[in-house]
C-alpha positions as CSV (number, residue, x, y, z in Angstrom):
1,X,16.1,-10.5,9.1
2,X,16.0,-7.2,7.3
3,X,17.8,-5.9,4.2
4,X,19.9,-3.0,5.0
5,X,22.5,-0.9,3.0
6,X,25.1,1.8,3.9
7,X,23.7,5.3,3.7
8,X,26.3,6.7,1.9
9,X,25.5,10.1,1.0
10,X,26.3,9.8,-2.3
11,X,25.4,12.2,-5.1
12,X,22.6,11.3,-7.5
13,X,24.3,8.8,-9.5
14,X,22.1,9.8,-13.0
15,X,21.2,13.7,-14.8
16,X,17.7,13.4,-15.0
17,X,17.1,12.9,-18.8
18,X,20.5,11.6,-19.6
19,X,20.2,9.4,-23.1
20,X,23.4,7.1,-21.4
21,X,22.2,4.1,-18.4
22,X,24.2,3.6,-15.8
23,X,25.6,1.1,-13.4
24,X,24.3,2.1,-9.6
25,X,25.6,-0.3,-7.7
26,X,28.3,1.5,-6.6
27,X,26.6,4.6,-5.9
28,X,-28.0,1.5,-12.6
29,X,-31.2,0.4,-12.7
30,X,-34.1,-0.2,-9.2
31,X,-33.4,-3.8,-9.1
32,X,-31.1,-4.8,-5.6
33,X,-27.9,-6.1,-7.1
34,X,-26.0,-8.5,-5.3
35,X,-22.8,-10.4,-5.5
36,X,-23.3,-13.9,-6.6
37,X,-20.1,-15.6,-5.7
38,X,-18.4,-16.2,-9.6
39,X,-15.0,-15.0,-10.0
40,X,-15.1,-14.5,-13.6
41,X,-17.5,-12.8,-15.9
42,X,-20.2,-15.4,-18.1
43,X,-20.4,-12.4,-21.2
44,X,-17.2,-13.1,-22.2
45,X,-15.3,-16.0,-24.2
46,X,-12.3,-17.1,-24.3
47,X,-9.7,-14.7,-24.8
48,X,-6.0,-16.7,-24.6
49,X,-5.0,-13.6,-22.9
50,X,-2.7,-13.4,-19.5
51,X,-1.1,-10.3,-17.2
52,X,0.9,-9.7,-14.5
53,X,0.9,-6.6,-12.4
54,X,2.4,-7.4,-8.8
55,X,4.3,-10.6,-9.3
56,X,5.9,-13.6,-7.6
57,X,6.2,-17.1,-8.3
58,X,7.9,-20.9,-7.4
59,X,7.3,-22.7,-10.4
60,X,9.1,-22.8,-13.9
61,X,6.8,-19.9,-15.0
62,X,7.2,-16.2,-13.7
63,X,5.4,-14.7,-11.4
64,X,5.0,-11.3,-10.6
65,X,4.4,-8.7,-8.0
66,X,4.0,-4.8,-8.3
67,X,3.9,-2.5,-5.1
68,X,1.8,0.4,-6.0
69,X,2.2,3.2,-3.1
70,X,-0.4,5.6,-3.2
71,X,1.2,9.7,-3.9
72,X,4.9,8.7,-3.2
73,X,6.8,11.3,-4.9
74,X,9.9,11.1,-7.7
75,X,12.3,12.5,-4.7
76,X,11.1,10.4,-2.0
77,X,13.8,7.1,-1.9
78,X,17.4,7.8,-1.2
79,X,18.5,5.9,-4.9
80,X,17.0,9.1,-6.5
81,X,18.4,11.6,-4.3
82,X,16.5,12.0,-1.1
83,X,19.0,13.5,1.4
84,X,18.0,11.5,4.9
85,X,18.6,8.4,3.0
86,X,15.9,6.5,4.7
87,X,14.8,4.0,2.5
88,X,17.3,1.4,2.8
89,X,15.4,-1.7,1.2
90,X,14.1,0.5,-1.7
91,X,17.5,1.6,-2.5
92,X,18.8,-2.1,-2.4
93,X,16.0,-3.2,-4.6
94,X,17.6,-1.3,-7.4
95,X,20.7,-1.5,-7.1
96,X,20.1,-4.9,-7.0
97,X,18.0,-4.2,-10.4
98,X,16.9,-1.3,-12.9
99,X,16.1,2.4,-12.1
100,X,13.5,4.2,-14.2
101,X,13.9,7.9,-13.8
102,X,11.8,8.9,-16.5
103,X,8.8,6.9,-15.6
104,X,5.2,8.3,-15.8
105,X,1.7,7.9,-14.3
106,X,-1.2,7.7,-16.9
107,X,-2.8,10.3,-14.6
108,X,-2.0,12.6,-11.6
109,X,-4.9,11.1,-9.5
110,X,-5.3,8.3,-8.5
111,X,-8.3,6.2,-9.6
112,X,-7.5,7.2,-13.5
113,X,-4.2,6.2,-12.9
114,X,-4.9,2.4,-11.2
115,X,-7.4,1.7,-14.1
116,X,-4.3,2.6,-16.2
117,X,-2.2,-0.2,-14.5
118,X,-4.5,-2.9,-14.9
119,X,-5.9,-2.0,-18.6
120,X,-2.5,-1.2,-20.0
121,X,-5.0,2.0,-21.9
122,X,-4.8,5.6,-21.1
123,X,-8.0,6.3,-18.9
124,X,-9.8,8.3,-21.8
125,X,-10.4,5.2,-23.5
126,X,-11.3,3.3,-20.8
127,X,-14.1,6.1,-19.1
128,X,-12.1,7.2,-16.0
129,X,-12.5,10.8,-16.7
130,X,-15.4,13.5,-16.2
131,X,-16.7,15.3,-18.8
132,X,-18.1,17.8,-16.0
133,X,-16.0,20.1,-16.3
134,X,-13.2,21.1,-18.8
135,X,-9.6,19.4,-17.7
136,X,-11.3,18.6,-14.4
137,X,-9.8,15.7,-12.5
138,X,-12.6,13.0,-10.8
139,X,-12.1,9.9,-8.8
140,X,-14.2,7.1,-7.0
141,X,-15.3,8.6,-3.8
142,X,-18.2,6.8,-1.8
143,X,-20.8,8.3,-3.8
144,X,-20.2,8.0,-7.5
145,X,-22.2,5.7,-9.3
146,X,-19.3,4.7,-11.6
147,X,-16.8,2.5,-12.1
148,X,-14.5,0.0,-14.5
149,X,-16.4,-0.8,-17.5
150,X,-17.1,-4.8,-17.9
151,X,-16.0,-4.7,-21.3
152,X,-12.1,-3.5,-20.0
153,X,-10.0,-6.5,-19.5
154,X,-8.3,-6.3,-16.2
155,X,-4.3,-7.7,-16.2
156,X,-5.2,-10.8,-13.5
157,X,-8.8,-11.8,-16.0
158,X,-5.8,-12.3,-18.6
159,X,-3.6,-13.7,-16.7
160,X,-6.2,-16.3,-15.1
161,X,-6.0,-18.2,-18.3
162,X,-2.5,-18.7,-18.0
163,X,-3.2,-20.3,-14.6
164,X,-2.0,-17.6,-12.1
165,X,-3.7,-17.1,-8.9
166,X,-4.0,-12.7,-8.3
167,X,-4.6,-11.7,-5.5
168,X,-5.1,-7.7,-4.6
169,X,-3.8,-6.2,-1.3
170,X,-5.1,-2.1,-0.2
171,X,-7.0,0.3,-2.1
172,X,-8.8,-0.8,-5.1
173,X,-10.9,2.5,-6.2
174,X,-12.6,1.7,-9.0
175,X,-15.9,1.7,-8.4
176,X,-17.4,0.2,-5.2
177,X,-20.7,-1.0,-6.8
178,X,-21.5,-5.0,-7.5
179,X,-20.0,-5.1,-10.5
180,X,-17.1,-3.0,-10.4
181,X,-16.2,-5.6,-7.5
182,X,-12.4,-7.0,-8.1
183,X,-13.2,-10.3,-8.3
184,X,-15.5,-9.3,-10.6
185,X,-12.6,-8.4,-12.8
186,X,-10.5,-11.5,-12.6
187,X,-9.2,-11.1,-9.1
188,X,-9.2,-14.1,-6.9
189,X,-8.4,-12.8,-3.1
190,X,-9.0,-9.3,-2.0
191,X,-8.0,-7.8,1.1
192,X,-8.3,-4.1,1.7
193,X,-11.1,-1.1,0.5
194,X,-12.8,0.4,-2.3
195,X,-12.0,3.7,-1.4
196,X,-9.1,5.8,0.6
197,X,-9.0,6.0,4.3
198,X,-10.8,9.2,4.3
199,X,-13.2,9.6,7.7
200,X,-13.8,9.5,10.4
201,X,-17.5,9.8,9.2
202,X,-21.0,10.1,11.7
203,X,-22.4,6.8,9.7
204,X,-25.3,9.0,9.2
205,X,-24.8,11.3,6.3
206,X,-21.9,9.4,5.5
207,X,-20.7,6.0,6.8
208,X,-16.8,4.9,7.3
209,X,-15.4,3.5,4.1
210,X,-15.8,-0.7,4.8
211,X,-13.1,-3.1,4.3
212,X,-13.4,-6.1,2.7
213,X,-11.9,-9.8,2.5
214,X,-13.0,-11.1,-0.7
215,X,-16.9,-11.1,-1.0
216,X,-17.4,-10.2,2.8
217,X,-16.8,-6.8,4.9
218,X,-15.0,-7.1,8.1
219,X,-15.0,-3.9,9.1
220,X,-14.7,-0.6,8.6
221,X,-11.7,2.5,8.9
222,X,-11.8,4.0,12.3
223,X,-13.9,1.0,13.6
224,X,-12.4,-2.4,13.4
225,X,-9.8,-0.3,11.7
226,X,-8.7,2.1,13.3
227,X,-6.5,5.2,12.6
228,X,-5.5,7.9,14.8
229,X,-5.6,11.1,13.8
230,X,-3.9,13.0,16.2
231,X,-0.6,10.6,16.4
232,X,-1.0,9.1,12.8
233,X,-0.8,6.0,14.7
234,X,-2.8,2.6,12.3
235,X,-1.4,-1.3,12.2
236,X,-2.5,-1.1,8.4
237,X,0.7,-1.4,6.9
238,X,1.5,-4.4,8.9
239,X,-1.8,-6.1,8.2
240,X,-1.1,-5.9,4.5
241,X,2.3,-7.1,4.5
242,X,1.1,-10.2,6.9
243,X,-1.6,-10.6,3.7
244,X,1.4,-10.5,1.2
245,X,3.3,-12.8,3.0
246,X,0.7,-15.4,3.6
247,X,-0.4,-15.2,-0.4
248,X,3.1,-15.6,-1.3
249,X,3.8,-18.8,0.8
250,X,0.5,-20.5,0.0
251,X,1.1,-20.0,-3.5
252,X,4.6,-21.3,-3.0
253,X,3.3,-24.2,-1.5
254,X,0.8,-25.0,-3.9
255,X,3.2,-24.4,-6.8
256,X,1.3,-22.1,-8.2
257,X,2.5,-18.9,-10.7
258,X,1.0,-15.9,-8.8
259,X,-0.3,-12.0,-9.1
260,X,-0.4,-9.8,-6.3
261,X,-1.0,-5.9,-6.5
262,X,0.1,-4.6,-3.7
263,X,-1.5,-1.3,-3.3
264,X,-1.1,0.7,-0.3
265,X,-1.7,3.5,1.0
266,X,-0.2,5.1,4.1
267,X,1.6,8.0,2.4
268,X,-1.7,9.1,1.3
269,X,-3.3,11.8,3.6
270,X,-4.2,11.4,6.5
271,X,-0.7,9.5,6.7
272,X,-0.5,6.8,9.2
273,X,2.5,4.6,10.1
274,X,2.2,1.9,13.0
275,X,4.0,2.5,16.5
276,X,7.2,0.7,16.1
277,X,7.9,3.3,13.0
278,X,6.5,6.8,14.4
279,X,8.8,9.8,15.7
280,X,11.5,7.7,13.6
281,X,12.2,10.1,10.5
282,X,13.6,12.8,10.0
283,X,11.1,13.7,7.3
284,X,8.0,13.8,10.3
285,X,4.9,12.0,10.2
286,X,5.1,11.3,6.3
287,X,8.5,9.8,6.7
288,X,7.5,7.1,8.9
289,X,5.0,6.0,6.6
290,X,7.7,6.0,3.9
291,X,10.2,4.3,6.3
292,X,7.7,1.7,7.0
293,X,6.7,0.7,3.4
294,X,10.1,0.4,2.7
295,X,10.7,-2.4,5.6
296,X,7.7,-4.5,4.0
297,X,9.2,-4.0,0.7
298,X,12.4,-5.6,2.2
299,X,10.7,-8.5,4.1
300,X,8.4,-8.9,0.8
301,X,12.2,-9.6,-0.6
302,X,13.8,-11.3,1.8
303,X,10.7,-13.7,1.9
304,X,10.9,-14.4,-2.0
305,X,14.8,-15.0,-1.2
306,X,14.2,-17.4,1.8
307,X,12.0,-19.6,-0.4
308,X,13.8,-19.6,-3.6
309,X,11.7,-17.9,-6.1
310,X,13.6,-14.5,-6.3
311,X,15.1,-15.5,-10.1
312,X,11.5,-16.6,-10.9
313,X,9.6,-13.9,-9.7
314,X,9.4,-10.0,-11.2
315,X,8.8,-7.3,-9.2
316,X,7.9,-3.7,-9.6
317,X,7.8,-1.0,-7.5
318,X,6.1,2.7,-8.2
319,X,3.3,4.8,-7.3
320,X,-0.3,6.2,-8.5
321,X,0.9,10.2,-8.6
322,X,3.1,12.4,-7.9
323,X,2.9,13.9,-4.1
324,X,0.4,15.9,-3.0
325,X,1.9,19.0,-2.3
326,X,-0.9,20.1,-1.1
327,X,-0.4,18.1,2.4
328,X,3.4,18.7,2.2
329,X,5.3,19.2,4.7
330,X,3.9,17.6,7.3
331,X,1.6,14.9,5.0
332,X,3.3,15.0,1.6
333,X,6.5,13.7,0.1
334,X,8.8,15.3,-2.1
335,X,8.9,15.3,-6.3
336,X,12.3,16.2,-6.4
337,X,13.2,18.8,-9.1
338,X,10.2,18.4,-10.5
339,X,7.2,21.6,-10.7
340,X,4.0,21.1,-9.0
341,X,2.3,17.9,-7.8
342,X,-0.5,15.5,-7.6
343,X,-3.3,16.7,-9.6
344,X,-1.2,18.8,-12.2
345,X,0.3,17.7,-15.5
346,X,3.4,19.3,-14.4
347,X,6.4,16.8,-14.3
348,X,5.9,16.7,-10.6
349,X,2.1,15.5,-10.7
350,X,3.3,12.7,-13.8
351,X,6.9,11.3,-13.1
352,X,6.9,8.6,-10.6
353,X,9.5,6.5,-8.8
354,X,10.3,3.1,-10.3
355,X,12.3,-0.2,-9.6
356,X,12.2,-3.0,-11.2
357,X,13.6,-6.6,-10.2
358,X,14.0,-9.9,-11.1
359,X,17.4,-10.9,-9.8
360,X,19.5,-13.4,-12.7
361,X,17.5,-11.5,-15.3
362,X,17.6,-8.0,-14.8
363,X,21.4,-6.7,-14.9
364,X,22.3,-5.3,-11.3
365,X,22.5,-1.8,-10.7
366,X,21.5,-0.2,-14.1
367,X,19.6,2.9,-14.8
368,X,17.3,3.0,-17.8
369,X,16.3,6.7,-19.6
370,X,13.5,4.4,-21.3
371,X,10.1,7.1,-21.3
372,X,8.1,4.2,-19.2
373,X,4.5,4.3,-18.4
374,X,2.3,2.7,-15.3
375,X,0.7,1.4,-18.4
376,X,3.8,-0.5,-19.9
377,X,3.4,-3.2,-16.7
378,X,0.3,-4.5,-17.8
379,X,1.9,-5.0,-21.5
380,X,5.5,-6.4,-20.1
381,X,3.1,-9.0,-17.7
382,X,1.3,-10.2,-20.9
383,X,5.0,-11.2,-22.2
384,X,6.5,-12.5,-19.2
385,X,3.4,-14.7,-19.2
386,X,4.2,-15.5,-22.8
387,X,1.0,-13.6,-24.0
388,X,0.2,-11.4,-26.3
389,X,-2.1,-8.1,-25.7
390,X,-5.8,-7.9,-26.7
391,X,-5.8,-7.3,-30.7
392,X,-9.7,-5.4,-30.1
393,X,-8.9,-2.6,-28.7
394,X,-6.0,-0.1,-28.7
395,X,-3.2,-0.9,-26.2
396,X,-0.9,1.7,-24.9
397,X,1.4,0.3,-22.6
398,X,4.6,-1.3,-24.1
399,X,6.8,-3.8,-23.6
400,X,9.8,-3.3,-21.2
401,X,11.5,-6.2,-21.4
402,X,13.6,-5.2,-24.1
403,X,14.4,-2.0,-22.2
404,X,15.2,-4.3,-19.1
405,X,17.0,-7.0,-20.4
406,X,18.8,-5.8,-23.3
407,X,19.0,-1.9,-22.7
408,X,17.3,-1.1,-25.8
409,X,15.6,2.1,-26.1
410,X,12.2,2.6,-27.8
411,X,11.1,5.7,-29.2
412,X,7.2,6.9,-27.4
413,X,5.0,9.8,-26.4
414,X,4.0,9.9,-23.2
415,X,0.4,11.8,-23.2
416,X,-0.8,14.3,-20.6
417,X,-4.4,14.6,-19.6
418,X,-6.6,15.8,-17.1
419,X,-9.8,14.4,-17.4
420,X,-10.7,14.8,-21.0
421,X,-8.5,17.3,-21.8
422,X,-4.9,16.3,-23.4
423,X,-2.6,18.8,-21.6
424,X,0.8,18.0,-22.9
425,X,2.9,15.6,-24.7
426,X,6.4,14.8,-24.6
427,X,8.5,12.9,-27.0
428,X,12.0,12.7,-26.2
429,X,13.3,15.1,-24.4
430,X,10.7,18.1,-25.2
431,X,7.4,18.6,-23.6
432,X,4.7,21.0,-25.3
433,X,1.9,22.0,-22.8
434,X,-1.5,22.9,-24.9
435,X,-2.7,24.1,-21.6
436,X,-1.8,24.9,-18.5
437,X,-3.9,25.3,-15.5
438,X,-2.9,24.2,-11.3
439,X,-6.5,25.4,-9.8
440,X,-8.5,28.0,-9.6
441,X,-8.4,31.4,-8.0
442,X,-11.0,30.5,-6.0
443,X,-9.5,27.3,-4.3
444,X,-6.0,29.2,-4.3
445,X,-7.2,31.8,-1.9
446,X,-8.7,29.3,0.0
447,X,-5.4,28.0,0.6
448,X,-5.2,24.9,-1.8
449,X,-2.1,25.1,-3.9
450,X,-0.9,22.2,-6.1
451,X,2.7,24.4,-6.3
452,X,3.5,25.6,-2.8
453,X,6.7,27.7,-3.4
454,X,7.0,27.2,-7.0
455,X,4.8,30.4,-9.0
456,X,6.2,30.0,-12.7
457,X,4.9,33.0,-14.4
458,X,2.7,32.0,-17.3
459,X,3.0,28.7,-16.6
460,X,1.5,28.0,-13.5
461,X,-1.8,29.0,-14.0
462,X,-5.0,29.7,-12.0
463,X,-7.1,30.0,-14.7
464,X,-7.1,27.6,-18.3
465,X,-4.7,28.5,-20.3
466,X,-4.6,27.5,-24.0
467,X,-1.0,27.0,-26.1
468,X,-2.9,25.2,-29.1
469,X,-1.1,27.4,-31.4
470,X,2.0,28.7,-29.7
471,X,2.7,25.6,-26.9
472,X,4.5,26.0,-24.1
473,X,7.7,24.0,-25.3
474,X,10.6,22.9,-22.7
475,X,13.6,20.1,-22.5
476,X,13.2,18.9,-20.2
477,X,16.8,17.0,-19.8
478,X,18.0,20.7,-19.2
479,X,15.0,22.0,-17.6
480,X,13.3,19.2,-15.8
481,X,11.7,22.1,-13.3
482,X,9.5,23.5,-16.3
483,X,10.7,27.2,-15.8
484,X,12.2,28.0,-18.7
485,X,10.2,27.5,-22.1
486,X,11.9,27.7,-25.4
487,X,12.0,30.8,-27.2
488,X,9.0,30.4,-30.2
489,X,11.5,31.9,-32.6
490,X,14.1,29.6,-32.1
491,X,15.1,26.6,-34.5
492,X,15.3,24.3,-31.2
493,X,11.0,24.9,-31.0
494,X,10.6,24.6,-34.6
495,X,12.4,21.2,-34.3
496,X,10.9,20.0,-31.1
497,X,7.2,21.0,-32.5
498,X,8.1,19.0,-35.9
499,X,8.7,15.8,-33.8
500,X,5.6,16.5,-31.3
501,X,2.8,18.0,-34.2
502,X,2.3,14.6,-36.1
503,X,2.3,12.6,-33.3
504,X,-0.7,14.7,-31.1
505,X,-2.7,14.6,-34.8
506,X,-2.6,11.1,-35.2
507,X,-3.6,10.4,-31.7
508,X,-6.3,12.4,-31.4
509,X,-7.5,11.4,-35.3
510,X,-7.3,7.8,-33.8
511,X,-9.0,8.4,-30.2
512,X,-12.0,6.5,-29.4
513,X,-13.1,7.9,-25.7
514,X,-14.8,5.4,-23.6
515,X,-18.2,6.1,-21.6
516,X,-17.3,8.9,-18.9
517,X,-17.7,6.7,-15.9
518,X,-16.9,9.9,-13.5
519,X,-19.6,12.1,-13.8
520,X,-22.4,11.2,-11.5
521,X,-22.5,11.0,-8.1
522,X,-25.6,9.9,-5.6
523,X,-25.0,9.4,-1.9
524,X,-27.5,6.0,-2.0
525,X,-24.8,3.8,-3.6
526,X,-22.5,4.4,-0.8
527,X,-21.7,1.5,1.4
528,X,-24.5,1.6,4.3
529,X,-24.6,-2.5,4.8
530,X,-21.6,-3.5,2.6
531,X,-21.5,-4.7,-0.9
532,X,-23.5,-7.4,-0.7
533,X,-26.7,-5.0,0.3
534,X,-26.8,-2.4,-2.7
535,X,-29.2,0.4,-2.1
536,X,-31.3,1.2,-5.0
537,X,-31.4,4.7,-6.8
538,X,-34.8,6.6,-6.3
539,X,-36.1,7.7,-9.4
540,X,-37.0,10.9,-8.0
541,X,-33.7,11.6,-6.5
542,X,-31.0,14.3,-8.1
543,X,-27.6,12.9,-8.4
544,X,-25.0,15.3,-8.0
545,X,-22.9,16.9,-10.7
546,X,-19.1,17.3,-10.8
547,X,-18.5,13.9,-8.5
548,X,-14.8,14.0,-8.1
549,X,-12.2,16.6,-6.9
């Protein structure tokens, strides 16, 4: 049985950065490394620590779920305005909950923005960033040679000593090496790969990214896994819902409080969708993947529902960037009214869909103005769990519970950056840009543009800007598009810089970067043999600069 509700073309039922909520529901080194089997680091003591970041649960405790779609944009469900309305379960899911439409990514790529989740710390701190290149975004390709630092703590290594089982489903990305290995970092099950589904690859300057079930590989993309290019055609979807299911019910059944990060990845190019769900959109090949995910979210519902662990089980559901405009049409979603995409600290690279639920808890059908942050679920985990955050190290994420069970409002920046570079801040409703940059000149006549259709003199940018002294100021409650900065001689930028100044000096007198763990690539770590086989470095060999995008 699936979830369905009317689609009612009904106007957006919020103004993007209205103050008010609303009710919705009517509207190294040479030595081999290899994976010894221990699910939990031995350099580390005990911390009294626990964390939630996908949750579900059947016993008195909470448990937790999030569903973490890889480049879903802010305009892509029909609850925030997406006119083919085909995202039926999604839409159900909050207005059965609480609507966040001023919710941000830590990053707008992906592997900067995942470590973000599960540290609850703005990747700068943590090392996901390059220092390659000014403002240059990097990720975890096959190649690099970094990867999550042992000395972050993951959400599920806290949570483990609260006694949840975690249990990761889809992309990891970060870091594919021994030690970067999820279980490694407090996961107990894996299912799915270290990398995106890019390939198909000869296996002889480059293999096929693998896919693993816990310790072992059992197979690889466009091998035991594979996706067709030409129709968009993969069962990979499918497989990880069966994997969500069956964690869910074996938890259930052993009465155990459970994690499970559900992180797929069909809207990510090359999008795939399985057969019952292609040709079935009206948004094309891209849609199907979106119309697919939403039906596992629905059966991921229903399935809580059937066994009677809805009211004890938080769910959350957003996504690693904003879409890739880049692929768009045909490949890429929509951000809505928001400029630019994936890769850009624009609003439509950083705002993200989000949903959260936990029916008897959450009030139905409410929309929250709260600025929230991927970040913020591994601190709201912590307190469902009834824990408290690591005291060691800086912590941005923040509680939401307040937000979602009492509608209380909490005054925050949200930060901007782009590899090392802090791009823009907003507080409130303003947003200062200290730079501004899409891509370069180079890639743009090459045909790569982050902003197809949206040139914004002076602000889009093919070349670094800077705004240290004048920034680029706009409200974004009447200009969520980013088109029209404030005039520098008005009182309205005075104001907004007063509120934004102090708070960019503190954090930057404060800032303690981690190790850039983004910066070298070298094609012998990738994944010839699987994990468990780790090809050594040569000491003679020349890794290459600028690993990343």
């Amino acid at each position: 049985m699936r979830w369905v509700v009317e689609r009612s073309h009904v106007p957006l039922p919020f103004s993007v950065g209205s103050p008010a909520a609303v009710d919705i529901r009517a509207a190294p080194g040479c030595r081999p490394a290899q994976f010894s089997g221990q699910r939990a680091r031995e350099d580390r003591g005990p911390q009294g620590l626990t964390g939630l970041a996908s949750w579900g649960l059947a016993t008195s405790r909470t448990a937790f779920s999030s569903v973490q779609k890889a480049e879903m944009g802010w305009g892509d469900l029909g609850v925030y305005g997406e006119p083919s309305r085909e995202t039926p379960n999604l839409d159900r899911m909050a207005a059965e909950g609480m609507l966040f439409p001023n919710f941000y990514t830590a990053n707008p790529l992906c592997s900067p923005s995942r470590a973000a989740l599960l540290t609850g710390r703005l990747p700068i701190r943590s090392g996901f960033y390059t220092t390659n290149g000014h403002a240059r975004n990097a990720y975890t390709p096959q190649e690099i040679v970094g990867g999550i630092p042992d000395s972050e703590l993951l959400l599920p290594e806290l949570l483990k000593e609260a006694g949840y089982t975690s249990k990761i489903v889809g992309k990891w990305h970060l870091g594919h090496r021994p030690q970067f290995h999820p279980l490694k970092h407090g996961f107990d099950e894996w299912f799915g790969s270290p990398n995106c589904h890019f390939g198909p690859y000869d296996n002889k300057a480059r293999p096929n990214i693998p896919v693993y079930r816990d310790w072992e590989m059992v197979g690889r993309f466009y091998e035991e896994f594979p996706i067709n290019l030409k129709t968009g055609e993969a069962n990979l979807t499918q497989i990880y819902l069966q994997e969500a299911l069956d964690f869910i019910k074996r938890q259930q059944a052993a009465r155990r409080p459970f994690f499970l990060h559900w992180a797929i990845d069909a809207t990510h190019a090359p999008v795939y969708a399985s057969r019952p769900f292609l040709g079935t959109s009206q948004r094309g090949r891209y849609g199907d993947a979106v119309r697919e995910i939403d039906d596992s979210v629905g059966k991921i519902l229903h399935l809580l529902r059937d066994l009677s662990i809805a009211e004890n089980t938080f769910v959350f559901f957003t996504s690693d960037n904003g879409a890739a405009l880049i692929s768009a049409p045909r490949q890429g979603g929509s951000n809505g009214p928001f400029l630019c995409g994936k890769q850009t600290t624009f609003e439509g690279g950083m705002r993200e869909p989000a949903i959260a639920w936990w029916p008897g808890h959450i009030p139905a059908g409410q929309v929250s103005h709260q600025l929230g942050s991927v970040m913020d679920l591994f601190t709201t985990s912590l307190s469902l769990a009834g824990l408290e955050p690591p005291r060691d190290r800086a912590i941005d994420g923040l509680d939401l519970l307040p937000t979602m069970l009492q509608g209380r409002l909490t005054d925050r920046p949200v930060f901007y950056y782009r590899g090392n570079t802090l791009m823009a801040v907003t507080r409130g409703q303003y947003k200062a840009h200290f730079w501004t940059w899409t891509n370069s000149w180079e890639e743009f006549r090459q045909g790569v543009d982050f902003c197809p259709g949206q040139n914004v003199s002076g602000v889009t940018t093919h070349s670094q800007e800077e705004h240290s002294k004048l920034p680029l100021v706009f409200h974004l409650g009447r200009d969520p598009g980013e088109r029209f900065p404030l005039s520098i001689a008005s009182t309205e930028y005075l104001d907004a810089l007063r509120q934004i100044t102090p708070v960019v000096r503190q954090h930057q007198e404060a800032l303690v970067p981690g190790q850039p763990q983004l910066n070298v690539c070298n094609r012998a770590v990738m994944e010839w043999q699987g994990v468990a086989w780790y090809l050594c470095r040569c000491r003679t060999s020349q890794p290459h600069v600028g690993c990343g995008c």
